[in-house]
C-alpha positions, 0 to 999 in steps of 0.5 A, spaced: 838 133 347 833 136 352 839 139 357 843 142 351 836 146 348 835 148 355 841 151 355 844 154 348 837 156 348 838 163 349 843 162 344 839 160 339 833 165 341 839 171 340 841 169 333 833 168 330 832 175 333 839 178 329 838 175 322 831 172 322 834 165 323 831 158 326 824 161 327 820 160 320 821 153 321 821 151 327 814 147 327 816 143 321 822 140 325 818 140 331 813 136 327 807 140 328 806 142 321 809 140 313 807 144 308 811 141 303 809 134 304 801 134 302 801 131 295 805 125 298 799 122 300 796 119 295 803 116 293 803 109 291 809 106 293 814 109 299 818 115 298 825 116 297 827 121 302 834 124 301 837 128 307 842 134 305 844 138 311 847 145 308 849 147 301 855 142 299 851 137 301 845 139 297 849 141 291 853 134 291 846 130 291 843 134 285 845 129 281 843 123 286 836 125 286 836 126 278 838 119 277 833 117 283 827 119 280 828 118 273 829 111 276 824 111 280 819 115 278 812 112 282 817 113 288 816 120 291 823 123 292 823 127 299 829 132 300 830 135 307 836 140 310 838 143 315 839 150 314 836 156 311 840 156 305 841 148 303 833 148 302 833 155 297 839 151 294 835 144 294 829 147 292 832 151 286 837 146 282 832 140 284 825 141 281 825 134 280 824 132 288 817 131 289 817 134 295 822 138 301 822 138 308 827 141 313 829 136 318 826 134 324 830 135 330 832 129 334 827 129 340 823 121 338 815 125 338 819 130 332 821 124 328 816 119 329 812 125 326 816 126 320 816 119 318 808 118 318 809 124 314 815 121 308 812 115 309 819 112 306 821 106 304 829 108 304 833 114 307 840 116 304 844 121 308 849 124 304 857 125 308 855 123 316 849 126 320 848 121 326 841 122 329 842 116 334 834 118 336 833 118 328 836 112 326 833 108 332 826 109 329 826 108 322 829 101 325 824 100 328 819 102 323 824 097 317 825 103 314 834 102 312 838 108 312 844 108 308 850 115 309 852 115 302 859 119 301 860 119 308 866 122 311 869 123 317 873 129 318 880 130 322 878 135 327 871 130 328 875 125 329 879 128 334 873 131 338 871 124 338 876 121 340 876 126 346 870 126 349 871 118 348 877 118 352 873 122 357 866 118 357 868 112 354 864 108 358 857 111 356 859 114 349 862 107 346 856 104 347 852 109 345 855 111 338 856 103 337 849 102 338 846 108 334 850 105 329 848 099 328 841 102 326 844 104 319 843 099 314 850 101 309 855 106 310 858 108 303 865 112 305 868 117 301 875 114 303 880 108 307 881 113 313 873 114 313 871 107 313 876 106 319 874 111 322 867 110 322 869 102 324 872 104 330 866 109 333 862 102 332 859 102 324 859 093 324 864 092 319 860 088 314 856 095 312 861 099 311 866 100 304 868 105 300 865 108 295 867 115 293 865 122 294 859 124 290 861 131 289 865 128 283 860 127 280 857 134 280 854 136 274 857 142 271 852 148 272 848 151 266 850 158 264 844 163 268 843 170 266 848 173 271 853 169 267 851 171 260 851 178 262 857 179 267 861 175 261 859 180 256 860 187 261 866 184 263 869 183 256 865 190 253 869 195 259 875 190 259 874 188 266 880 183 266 882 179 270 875 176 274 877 173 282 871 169 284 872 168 291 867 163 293 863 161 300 867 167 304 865 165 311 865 170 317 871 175 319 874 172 312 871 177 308 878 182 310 882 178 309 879 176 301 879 184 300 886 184 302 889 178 297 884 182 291 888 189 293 894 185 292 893 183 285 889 190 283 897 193 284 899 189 277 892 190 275 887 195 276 882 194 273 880 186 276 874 185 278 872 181 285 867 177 285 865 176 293 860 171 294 859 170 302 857 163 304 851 165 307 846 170 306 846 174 314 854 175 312 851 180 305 851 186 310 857 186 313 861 184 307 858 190 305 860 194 310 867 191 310 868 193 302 866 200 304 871 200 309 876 198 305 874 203 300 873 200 294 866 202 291 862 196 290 854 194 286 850 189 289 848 182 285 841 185 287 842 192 283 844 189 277 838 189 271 836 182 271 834 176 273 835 171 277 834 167 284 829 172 289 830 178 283 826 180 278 829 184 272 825 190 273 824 194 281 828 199 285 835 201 286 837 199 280 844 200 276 845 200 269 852 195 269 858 196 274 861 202 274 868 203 271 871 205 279 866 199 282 872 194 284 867 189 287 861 185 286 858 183 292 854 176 290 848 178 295 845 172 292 844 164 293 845 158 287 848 163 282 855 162 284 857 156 281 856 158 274 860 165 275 867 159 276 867 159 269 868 167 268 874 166 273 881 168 272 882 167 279 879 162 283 880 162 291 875 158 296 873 160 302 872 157 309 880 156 309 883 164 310 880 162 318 879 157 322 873 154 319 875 148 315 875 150 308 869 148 303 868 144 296 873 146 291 871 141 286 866 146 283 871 152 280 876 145 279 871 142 274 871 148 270 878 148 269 880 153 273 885 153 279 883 152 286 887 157 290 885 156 298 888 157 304 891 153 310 885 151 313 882 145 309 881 140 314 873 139 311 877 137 305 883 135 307 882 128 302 881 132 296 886 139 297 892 133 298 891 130 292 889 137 288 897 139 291 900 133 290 898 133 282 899 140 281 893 142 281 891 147 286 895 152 291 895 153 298 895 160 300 898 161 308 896 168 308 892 173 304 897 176 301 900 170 299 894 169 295 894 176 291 902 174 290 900 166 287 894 170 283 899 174 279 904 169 278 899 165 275 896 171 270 903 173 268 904 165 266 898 163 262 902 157 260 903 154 268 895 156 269 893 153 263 896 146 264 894 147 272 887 147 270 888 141 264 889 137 272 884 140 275 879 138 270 882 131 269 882 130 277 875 131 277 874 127 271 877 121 273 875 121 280 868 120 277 864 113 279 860 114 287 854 116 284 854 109 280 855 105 286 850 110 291 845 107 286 847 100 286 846 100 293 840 104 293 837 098 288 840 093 292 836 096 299 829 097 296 830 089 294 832 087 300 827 091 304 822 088 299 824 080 300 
């Protein structure tokens, strides 16, 4: 750990200078403060800490921390991520947490730290962040860790398999060492369970469960819903292509598949939300570009999510040649997925994996994504093979898939009657995450 900060640091120092990042909580994973944390002092019993590392995570464990408190409620419930973004997120659509944290880094003296901090009784890891330093100390200290919804992705698995079959020697029993620290592997599927056996997990801790994102709750209305549902239909804005968690470079490519269905239909509009808030100005830049006008979810006259209803450089609604609404805004995506016509999820137009296609499918609209799903490829096979979702291989074949869609209501209609049930009838991990939890804390107990 020490080597790799050593020399990514100018990497790191770079990118914290450009977009504000890494510098505002770097005590905190060092350590050295936790502002979140005081009011756990006088708790009782021991804390529920549950570690979601970005957005998805975090929205997939919203429900988890719900139930967890209700049923636990002399227990304090500490959430920590990672990234900037998933802590906003976690923060916003968890009030129920008692506390949130960013994670420590992996270095013993951080972690020690921040388990005097927690004081927990339990750790939940949502999907698979393996800190072997981590693990190793909440051991030490009887404190169990159990990963819930844990997955192990294709290109993961393979870059394991790589740096094993060139440092097996010391890997292999590294990684089977780490992982015999964890109290209970819960796995989304067969492949995963395999897959985390074979980097060294004792067999007997590890099962099938699920994947928790199944479980997510459908979002309430918010304001920008209500309001963006209304313009829409007073101007007759139709139809609406929501195109979500649009990762780097991938933003052209959108614009592209949306000028594909402006030529059917000139007065669609795109709903354009970046997966993170340092890509907003040059999602911007790339809309100029394009030639489009556009308005800025900021601009808008309501509130919301870091705005308030009233301030500068305001618009009064979306002007008839604006052609684009840039989400420059984070947790208000999901509710927006209920006014689309088009649904298209991002991270799969690049090399990048794809994201969480279950939030737009759960309302019933058709997931459209592109060729790169290896993040997801579990979900997006079972999506196809019901005829439940489309694969673009090209930002124009996005546009085409759209128009076909949108001149056949019926074919639409009946592809997200699937989507739903899908989603419906894959329910049931979030029930096994907290048998589990209950058989743990009762054990840790005894």
């Amino acid at each position: 750990m020490g080597l790799a900060v050593l020399f990514t640091s100018p990497y790191w120092l770079i990118q914290g200078l450009r977009h504000g990042k890494y510098f505002s909580n770097l005590g905190e994973r060092l350590g050295f403060s936790f502002p979140g944390l005081e009011k756990l002092a006088a708790a009782s019993q021991g804390a529920i800490w549950i570690h979601a590392v970005s957005v998805g995570e975090a929205l997939s464990g919203v429900p988890l921390v719900k139930q967890l408190k209700e049923k636990y409620p002399r227990r304090p419930i500490v959430v920590s991520t990672t990234t900037l973004t998933g802590f906003a997120l976690a923060k916003e659509r968890m009030p129920f947490a008692d506390a949130f944290m960013y994670f420590p880094f992996d270095w013993a003296f951080c972690v020690r730290r921040a388990l005097n901090a927690v004081r927990p009784a339990l750790v939940l890891v949502l999907e698979t962040e393996i800190w072997p330093n981590f693990l190793r100390e909440a051991k030490r200290r009887g404190v169990p860790v159990v990963f819930v919804s844990g997955r192990i992705s294709d290109r993961s698995f393979s870059r394991f398999q790589k740096y094993l079959g060139i440092f097996g020697f010391y890997l292999r029993p590294f990684l089977a060492s780490a992982l015999r620290n964890g109290a209970a592997y819960l796995m989304q599927t067969e492949t995963d369970t395999g897959r985390i056996r074979q980097l060294g997990a004792p067999a007997d801790r590890v099962k099938v469960s699920g994947n928790l994102k199944y479980d997510m709750s459908l979002p309430e209305p918010t304001a920008l819903s209500r309001w963006l549902a209304e313009e829409c239909s007073s101007k007759q804005r139709w139809p609406v292509i929501v195109a979500g968690s649009v990762v780097a470079t991938e933003e052209p490519l959108t614009l592209i598949a949306f000028g594909v269905v402006q030529g059917d239909f000139p007065k669609a509009l795109l709903v354009l939300a970046p997966r993170k808030p340092e890509r907003f100005g040059a999602a911007a830049e790339f809309i100029e570009q394009s030639h489009r006008k556009f308005v800025r979810r900021s601009e808008l006259p309501i509130a919301g999510p870091g705005f308030s209803s009233n301030g500068a450089n305001k618009v009064g609604g979306i002007p008839d040649d604006a052609s684009v609404l840039l989400l420059d805004s984070i947790g208000e995506l999901a509710s927006l997925y209920q006014l689309a016509d088009g649904a298209f999820v991002g991270g799969s137009l690049v090399e990048a994996g794809g994201h969480n296609i279950l939030e737009p499918a759960a309302f019933g609209k058709v997931p459209v994504f592109g060729p790169s799903m290896e993040n997801f490829a579990a979900i997006a096979s079972r999506f196809l093979e019901a005829g439940a979702a489309i694969q673009a291989h090209s930002p124009e074949d996005a546009g085409v898939e759209w128009i076909e869609l949108l001149k056949q209501p019926e074919k639409m209609q009946k592809m997200g009657h699937s989507a739903k049930a899908l989603v419906e009838n894959s329910r049931g991990a979030l029930t096994r995450a907290l048998e589990e939890v209950s058989r743990t804390l009762d054990g840790a107990a005894r």
